[in-house]
C-alpha positions in Angstrom: 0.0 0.0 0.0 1.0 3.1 -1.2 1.5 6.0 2.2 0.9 9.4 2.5 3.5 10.8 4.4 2.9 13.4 6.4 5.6 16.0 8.5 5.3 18.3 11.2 8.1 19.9 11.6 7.5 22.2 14.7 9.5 25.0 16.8 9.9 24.4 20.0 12.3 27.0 21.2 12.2 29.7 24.2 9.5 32.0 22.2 6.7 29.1 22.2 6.8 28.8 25.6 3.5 28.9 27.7 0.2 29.5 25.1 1.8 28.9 22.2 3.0 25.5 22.9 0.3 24.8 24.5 -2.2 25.4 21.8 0.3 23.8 19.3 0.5 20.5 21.5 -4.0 20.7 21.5 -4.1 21.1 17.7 -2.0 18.4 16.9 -4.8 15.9 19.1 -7.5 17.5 17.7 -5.9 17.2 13.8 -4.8 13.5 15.1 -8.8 13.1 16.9 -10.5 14.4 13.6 -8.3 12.5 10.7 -9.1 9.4 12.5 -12.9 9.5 11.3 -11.8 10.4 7.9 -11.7 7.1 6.1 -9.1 8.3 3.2 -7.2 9.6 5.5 -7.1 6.2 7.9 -6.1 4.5 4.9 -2.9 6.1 3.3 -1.8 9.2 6.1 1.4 8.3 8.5 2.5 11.1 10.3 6.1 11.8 11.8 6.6 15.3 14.3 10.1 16.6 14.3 10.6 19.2 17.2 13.4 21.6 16.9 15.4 24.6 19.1 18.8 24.8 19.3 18.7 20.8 18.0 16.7 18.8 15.9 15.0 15.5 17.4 12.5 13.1 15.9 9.9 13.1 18.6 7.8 10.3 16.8 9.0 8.2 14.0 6.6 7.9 10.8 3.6 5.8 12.6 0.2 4.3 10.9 -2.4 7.0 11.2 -4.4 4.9 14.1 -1.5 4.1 16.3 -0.3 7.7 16.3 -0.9 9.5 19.4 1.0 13.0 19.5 3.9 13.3 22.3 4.7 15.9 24.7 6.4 18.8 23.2 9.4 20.0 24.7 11.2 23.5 24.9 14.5 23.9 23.8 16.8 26.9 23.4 17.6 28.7 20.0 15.8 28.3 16.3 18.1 25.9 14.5 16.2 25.9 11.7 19.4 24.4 9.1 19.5 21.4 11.9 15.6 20.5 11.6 16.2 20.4 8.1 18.7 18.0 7.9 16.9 15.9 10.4 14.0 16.0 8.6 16.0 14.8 5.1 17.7 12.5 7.2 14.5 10.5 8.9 12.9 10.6 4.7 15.9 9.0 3.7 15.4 6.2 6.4 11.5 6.2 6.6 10.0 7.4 3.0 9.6 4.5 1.1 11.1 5.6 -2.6 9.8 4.1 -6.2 11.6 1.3 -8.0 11.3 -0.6 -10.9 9.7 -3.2 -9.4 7.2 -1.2 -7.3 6.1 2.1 -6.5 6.9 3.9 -3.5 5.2 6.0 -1.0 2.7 9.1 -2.1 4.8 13.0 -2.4 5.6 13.5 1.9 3.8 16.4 2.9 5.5 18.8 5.6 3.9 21.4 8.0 6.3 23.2 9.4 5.5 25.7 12.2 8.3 28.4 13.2 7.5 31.8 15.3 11.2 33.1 14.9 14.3 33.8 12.7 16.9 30.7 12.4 20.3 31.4 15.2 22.2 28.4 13.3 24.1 28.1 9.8 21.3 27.1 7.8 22.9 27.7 3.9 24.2 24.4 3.7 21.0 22.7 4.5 18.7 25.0 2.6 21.2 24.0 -0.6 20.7 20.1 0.0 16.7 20.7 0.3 16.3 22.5 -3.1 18.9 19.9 -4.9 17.4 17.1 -3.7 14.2 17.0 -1.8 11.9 20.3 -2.7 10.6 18.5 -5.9 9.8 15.6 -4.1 8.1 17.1 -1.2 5.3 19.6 -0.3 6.3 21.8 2.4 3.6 24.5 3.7 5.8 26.7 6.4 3.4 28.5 8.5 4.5 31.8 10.8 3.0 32.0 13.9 2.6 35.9 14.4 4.5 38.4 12.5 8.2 38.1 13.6 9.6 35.5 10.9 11.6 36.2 8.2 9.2 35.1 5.3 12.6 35.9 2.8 14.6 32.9 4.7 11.4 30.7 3.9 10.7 31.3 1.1 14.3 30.5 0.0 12.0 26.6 0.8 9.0 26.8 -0.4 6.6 28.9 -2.4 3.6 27.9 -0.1 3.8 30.5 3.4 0.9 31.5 5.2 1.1 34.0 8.1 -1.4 33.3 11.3 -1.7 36.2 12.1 -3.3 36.1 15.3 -2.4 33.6 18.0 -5.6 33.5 20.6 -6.7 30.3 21.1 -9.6 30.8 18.6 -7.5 31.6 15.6 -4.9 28.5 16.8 -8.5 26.5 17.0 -9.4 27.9 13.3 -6.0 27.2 11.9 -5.9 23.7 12.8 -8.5 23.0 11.5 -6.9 24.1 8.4 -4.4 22.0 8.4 -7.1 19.0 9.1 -9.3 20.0 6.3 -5.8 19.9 4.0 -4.7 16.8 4.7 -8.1 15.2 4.5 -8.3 16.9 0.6 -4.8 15.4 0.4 -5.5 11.9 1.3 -8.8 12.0 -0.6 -6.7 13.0 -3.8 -3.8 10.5 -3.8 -6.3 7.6 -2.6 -8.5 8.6 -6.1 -4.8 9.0 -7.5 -6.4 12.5 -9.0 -3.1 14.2 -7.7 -0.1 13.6 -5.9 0.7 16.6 -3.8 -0.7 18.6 -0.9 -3.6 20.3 -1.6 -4.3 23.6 0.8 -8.0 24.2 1.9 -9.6 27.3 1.6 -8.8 30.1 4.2 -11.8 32.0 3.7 -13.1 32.9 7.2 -9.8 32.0 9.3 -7.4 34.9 10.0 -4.6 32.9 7.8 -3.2 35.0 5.1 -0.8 33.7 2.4 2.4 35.5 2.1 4.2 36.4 -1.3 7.7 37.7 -0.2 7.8 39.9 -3.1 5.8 42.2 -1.4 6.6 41.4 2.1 8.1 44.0 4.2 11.8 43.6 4.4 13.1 42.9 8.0 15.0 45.4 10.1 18.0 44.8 11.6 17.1 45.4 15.5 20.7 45.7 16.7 20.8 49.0 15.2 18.0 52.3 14.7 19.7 53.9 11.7 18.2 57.4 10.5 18.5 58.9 7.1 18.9 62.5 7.5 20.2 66.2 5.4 22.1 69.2 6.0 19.8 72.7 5.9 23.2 74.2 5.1 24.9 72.2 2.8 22.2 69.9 1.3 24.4 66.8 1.9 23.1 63.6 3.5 24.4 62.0 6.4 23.0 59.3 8.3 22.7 59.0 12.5 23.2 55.6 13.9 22.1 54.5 17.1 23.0 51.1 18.9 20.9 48.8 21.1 21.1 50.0 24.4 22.9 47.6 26.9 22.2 47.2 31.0 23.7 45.2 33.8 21.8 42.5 34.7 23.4 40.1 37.0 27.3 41.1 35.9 26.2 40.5 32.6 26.0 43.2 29.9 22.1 42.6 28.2 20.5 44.4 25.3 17.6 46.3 26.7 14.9 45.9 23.9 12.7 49.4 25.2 15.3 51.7 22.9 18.6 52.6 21.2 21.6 54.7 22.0 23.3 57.2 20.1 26.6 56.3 18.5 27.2 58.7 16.0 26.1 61.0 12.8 28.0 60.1 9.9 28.1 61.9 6.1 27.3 59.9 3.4 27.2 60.6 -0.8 23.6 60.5 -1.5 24.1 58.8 -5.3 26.2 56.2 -3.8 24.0 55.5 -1.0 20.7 55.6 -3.3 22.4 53.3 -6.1 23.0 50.4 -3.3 19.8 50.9 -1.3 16.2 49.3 -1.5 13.2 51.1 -1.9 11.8 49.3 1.8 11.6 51.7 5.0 10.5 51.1 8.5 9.1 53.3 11.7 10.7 54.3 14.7 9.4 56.5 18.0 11.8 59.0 18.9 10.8 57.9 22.5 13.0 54.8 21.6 16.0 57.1 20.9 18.6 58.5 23.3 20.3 61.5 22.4 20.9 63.6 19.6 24.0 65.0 17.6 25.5 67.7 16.1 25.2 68.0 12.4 28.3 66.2 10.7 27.9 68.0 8.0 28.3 72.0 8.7 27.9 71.6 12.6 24.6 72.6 13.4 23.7 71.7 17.3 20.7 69.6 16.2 21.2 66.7 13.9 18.0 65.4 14.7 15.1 67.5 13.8 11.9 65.8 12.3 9.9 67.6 9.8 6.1 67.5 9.1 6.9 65.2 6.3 9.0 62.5 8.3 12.0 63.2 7.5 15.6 64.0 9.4 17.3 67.2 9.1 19.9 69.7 11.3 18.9 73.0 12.9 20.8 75.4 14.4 20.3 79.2 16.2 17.9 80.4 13.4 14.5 80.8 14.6 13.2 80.0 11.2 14.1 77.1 9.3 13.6 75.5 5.7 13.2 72.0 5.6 16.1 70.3 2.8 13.3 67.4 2.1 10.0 69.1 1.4 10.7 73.4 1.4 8.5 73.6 4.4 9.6 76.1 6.2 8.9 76.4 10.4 10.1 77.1 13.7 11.4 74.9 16.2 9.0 73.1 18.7 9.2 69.9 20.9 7.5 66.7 20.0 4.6 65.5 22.7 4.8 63.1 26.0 4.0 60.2 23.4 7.0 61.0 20.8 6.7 60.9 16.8 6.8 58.4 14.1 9.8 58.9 12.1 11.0 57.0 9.2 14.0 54.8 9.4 16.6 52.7 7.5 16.0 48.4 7.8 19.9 48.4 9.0 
C-alpha cells in the first residue's frame, strides 16, 4: 500500500513557551482526533513530528495513522532551523519509502512546518541540500505563527507560506483545523490518484493570510535604529546611527529591547547610498532614541530635527528654518509626551 507521508516539523524554542506551545501541543490531538474519522485519511496518512530549538529530534517516528498519538512537546533553546532540516531529510531517507522498478513507492511526503522566529544556526548548507534534492519531491507549507519570521529565509524553501496572524486560542482553533481539512483533501486525492501533492484548503473565514515575499516587508536589523537625515546648510546627507542599548543585569552586559543609543552621525554621498539601497523603509518612536547630535555636515547643534513630512534634518540658532526634504519652512517646537513616528533605515 501506497502511504501518504505526512511531517510536522515544529519549533519548540524559548518563544513558544507557555500559550503557544500549549495550543500547538491541542491542535495536533484535535488534527490527530478528527483524521481518524476520515476514512481516506485512515487509509494512506502516517504522520512523523520533528521538534526543533537549538537541535533537531524526531519526537515520533513515521507511525500508521491509528496508532499515532502525539507526544509531549518540549522547549528547547535557540531556532536551529538548518539542523531540523537536515533531520527532517535525514528521517525521509530512512522512513520514506522511494519508487523502483519493481514497485512504487510512498505518495509526495507532505511537511507542516511551524516556526514563530528567525533561524540562530548556519542554515545555507541545509537549505542548498533541500532545493537539490528533496523540494521537488516534497510539499512543504511553512506557516508563521505571528508576524516576527523572516518570510525571505522561507521562502528560499517553499513557495507555499501563510502568516497566522493572530495567535488567541480561537485563531490557533481555526487554523488547525486548516491543516485538518488539507490533509483530508490530500489523502482523498492521492487515494482517487487524481493528484499527488498537498492540496491547501480554503482560508476563507480564518485569519490565515498567504504571504508572497515579493511584497513582504523587508526585516529590520534590530541591533541597530539607523536614521536617514540632510544638511539645511549644505544639502548633503548623512546618516545617524544608534545602537541597542545595553544594561547590567546580573554582571552580565544585556540588550535592553525598550530603545537605542546614540553612537554617532556620519556623512554619506547621496548617489552612492541611493544606487545600493532598497526602496523598503520602516518606523521608529523617537521615544525609543537617546540622544541627539551635532550636524556632521556643517555643525549645526541639532542633527536630529523631524519635519512634518517625516524626514531627518539639522537645525541650528535660526528661529526659522527650511526643511532640505520638502521646502517647508517652520520654527522649532518639541515633540509631545508620546513621541513621533519617524521614518528609518531596515539596517
Amino acid at each position: 500500500m501506497r502511504r501518504l507521508p505526512i511531517y510536522f516539523l515544529i519549533d519548540v524554542s524559548e518563544s513558544m513557551v507557555g500559550a503557544p506551545i500549549e495550543e500547538v501541543q491541542q491542535g495536533m490531538r484535535t488534527i490527530i482526533q478528527n483524521l481518524r474519522v476520515d476514512p481516506y485519511a485512515l487509509e494512506t496518512v502516517y504522520v512523523s513530528i520533528i521538534a526543533f530549538a537549538g537541535k533537531a529530534k524526531v519526537l515520533s517516528p513515521l507511525t500508521e495513522l491509528y496508532k499515532f498519538y502525539p507526544p509531549v512537546l518540549p522547549i528547547g533553546g535557540g531556532t536551529s532551523l538548518g539542523a531540523a532540516m537536515d533531520c527532517l531529510m535525514n528521517d525521509m531517507d530512512r522512513s520514506v519509502k522511494r519508487t523502483t522498478m519493481e514497485e512504487k513507492g510512498d505518495w509526495k511526503p507532505i511537511i507542516f512546518l511551524f516556526t514563530d522566529g528567525n533561524p540562530t544556526d548556519e542554515y545555507a548548507a541545509a537549505f542548498r541540500r533541500w532545493n537539490d534534492r528533496y523540494r521537488r519531491h516534497c510539499s512543504l507549507v511553512a506557516i508563521s505563527i505571528g508576524d516576527n519570521v523572516n518570510v525571505l529565509t522561507l521562502a528560499q524553501l517553499t513557495d507555499d507560506i501563510l502568516l497566522l496572524k493572530d495567535t488567541d486560542a480561537e485563531s490557533f482553533s481555526q487554523f488547525f483545523k486548516w491543516v485538518t481539512a488539507s490533509i483530508k483533501t490530500s489523502s482523498m486525492s492521492v487515494s482517487e490518484q487524481s493528484s499527488d501533492g498537498v492540496k491547501l484548503a480554503p482560508t476563507t473565514g480564518i485569519n490565515l493570510e498567504k504571504v508572497d515575499p515579493r511584497t513582504h516587508p523587508a526585516t529590520v536589523d534590530e541591533n541597530f535604529a539607523v536614521l536617514h537625515g540632510r544638511c539645511q546648510n549644505t544639502r548633503q546627507d548623512y546618516l545617524v546611527k544608534y545602537g541597542r542599548e545595553r544594561y547590567a543585569a546580573g554582571g552580565m552586559r544585556e540588550y535592553d529591547p525598550s530603545g537605542f543609543r546614540l553612537v554617532g552621525a556620519y556623512p554619506i554621498d547621496r548617489e552612492s547610498y541611493a544606487s545600493l539601497s532598497g526602496n523598503e523603509k520602516a518606523q521608529i518612536n523617537t521615544r525609543m532614541l537617546t540622544g541627539v547630535p551635532a550636524c556632521p555636515c556643517c555643525g549645526n547643534q541639532l542633527g536630529v530635527v523631524v519635519c512634518e513630512c517625516g524626514n531627518v534634518f539639522c537645525v541650528g540658532q535660526s528661529p526659522t528654518n527650511e526643511c532640505p526634504w520638502c521646502g517647508m519652512e517652520g520654527t522649532l517646537g518639541e515633540g509631545g509626551p508620546g513621541g513621533m513616528d519617524i521614518t528609518r533605515a531596515l539596517g
